[in-house]
Each structure stands twice: as C-alpha cells, then as structure tokens.
C-alpha positions as CSV (number, residue, x, y, z in Angstrom):
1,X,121.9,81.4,126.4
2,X,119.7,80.0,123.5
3,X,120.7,80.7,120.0
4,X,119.0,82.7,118.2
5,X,117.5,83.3,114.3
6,X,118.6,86.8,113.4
7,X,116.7,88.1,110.9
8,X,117.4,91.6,109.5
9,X,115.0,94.2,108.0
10,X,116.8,97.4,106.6
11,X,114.1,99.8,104.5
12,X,111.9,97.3,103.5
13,X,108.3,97.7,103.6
14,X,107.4,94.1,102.9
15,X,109.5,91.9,105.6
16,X,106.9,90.1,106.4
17,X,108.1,87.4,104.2
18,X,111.6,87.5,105.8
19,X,110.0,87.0,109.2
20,X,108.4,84.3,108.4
21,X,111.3,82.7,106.8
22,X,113.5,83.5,110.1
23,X,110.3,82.1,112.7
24,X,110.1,78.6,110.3
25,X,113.9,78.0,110.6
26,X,113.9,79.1,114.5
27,X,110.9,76.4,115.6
28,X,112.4,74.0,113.2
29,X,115.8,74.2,115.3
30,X,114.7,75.2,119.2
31,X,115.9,78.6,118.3
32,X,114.7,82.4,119.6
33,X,113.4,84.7,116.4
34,X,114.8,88.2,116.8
35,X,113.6,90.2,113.7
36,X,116.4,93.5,114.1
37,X,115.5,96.8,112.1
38,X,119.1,98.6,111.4
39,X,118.9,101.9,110.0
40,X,121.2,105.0,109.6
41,X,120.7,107.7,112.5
42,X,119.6,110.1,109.7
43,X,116.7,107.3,108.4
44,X,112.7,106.8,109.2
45,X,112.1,104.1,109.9
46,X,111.1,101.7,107.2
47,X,111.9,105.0,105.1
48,X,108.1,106.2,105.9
49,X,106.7,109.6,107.6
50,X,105.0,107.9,110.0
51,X,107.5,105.8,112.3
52,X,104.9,104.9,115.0
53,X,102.9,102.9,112.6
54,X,105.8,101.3,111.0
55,X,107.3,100.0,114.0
56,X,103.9,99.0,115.0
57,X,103.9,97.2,111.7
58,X,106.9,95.4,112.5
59,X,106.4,94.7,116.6
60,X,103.5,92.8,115.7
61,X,104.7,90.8,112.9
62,X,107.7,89.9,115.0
63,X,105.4,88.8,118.2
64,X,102.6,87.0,115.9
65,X,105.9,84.7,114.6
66,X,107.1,84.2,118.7
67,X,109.8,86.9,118.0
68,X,111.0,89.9,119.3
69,X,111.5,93.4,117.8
70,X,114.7,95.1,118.4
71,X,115.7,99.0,116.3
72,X,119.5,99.3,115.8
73,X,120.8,102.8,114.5
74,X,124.1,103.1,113.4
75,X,126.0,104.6,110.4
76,X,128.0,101.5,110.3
77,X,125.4,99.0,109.6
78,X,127.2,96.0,108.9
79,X,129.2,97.0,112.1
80,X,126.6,97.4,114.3
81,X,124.5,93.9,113.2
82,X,127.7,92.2,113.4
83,X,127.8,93.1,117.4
84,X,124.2,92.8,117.5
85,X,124.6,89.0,116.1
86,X,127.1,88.1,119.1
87,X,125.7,90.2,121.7
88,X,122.6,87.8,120.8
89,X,124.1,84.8,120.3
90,X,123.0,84.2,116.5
91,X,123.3,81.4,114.8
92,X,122.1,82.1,111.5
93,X,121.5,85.6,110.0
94,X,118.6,86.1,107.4
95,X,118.6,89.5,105.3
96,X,117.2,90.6,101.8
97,X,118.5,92.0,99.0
98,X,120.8,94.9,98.9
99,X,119.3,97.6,96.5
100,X,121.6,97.9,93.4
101,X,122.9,101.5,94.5
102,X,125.1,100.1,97.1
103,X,128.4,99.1,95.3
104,X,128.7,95.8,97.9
105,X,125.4,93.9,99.2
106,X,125.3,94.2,103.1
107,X,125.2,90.0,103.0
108,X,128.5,90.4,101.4
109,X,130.3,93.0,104.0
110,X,128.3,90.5,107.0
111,X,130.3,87.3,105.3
112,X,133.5,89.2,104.9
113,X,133.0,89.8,108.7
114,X,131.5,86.8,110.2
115,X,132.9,84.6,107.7
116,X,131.4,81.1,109.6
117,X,128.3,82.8,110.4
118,X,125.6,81.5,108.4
119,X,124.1,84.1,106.4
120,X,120.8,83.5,104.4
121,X,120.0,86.0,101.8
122,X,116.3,86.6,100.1
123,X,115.9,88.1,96.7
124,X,112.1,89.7,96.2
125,X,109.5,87.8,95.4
126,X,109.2,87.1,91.8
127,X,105.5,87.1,89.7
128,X,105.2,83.3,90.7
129,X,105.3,84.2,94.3
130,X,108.1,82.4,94.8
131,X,111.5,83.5,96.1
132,X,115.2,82.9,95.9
133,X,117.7,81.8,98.5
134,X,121.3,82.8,98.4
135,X,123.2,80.5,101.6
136,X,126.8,80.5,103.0
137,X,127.5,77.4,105.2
C-alpha cells in the first residue's frame, strides 16, 4: 500500500491552506493526499449550519489537490486519527493549530501517541501571508 500525506482539518473554515501544504509534500514524495475532517459526534461540520455545503467545500478542495475526503467522528479525537493514520498507512501527519481553550494541542496528544510519526503543525496565517511550521522528525 502507498503511503500516504495525512492531513487533518478539525473546525477550521480556511484549510485550504493546510491542503495545499499536505498535496505539495505528497507529489514531492510519490505519496497519496488524504485531507481527514475529525469532529466530535455532537459537532457540524466545520462548526457551520449548513453541512452539505461545507463538506462540499472540503470534497472539492481535496479532489482539486489529487486527494481524497474522508469525515471521522469520534469523541476521542486524537484516538480515532491515530487509527485512522495506520489504517491508512501515513507517513506524515499535517494539522493546525489547536485553539487556546484546549489545555494540550491535539499535535501534542498525536506525538505523545505516535511518537515517530512525523507530525507537521501550521500556525494561522499571519498579516504577511506567511505561515509558521512547527515539525517533529
């Protein structure tokens, strides 16, 4: 089984950059791109009204970067991308920030887990545009 690019998108209306991030590394290495949306059983998706259009939302950016779209639900969420990540045979997961409520980032709990998994975390876009990458190799 090819490896793939694992790229996570919990809540977050603008993944689109994370994505991208996850299709770059995947061509760069011969790799699949599956973009996984994890969210509590109780959540919307993307925390919107109106989950049809948000999944569409994220189906097509998945597909327009070769990728597929797979929705995970789980009040373990950590738990359940961790056996998503083997099921799928990942070889590098890419997340984004945690928001500060949480008392421990879920890139935290995944390296506690998986600890030689490598695990690329995203901080938001600043006013430059640009980005900030947190690795674990």
């Amino acid at each position: 089984m090819k490896s793939v690019v694992m790229v996570c998108v919990t809540r977050q209306k603008n993944c689109a950059r994370l994505i991208e991030l996850g299709a770059r590394l995947a061509k760069k290495n011969d790799k699949e791109l599956l973009v996984v949306h994890a969210l509590r059983k109780s959540d919307k998706v993307l925390g919107v009204g109106n989950e049809a259009e948000a999944l569409e939302r994220l189906f097509v950016q998945a597909t327009d970067n070769g990728g597929s779209l797979m929705v995970v639900r789980s009040d373990d969420i950590a738990s359940v991308l961790v056996s998503t990540a083997q099921k799928y045979n990942a070889s590098v997961i890419i997340l984004g920030t945690t928001p500060a409520s949480e008392p421990v980032s879920l890139a935290t709990r995944l390296r506690a887990m998986m600890p030689d998994m490598e695990i690329i975390s995203v901080d938001g876009e600043s006013s430059t545009g640009a980005f900030r990458i947190s690795m674990n190799v």
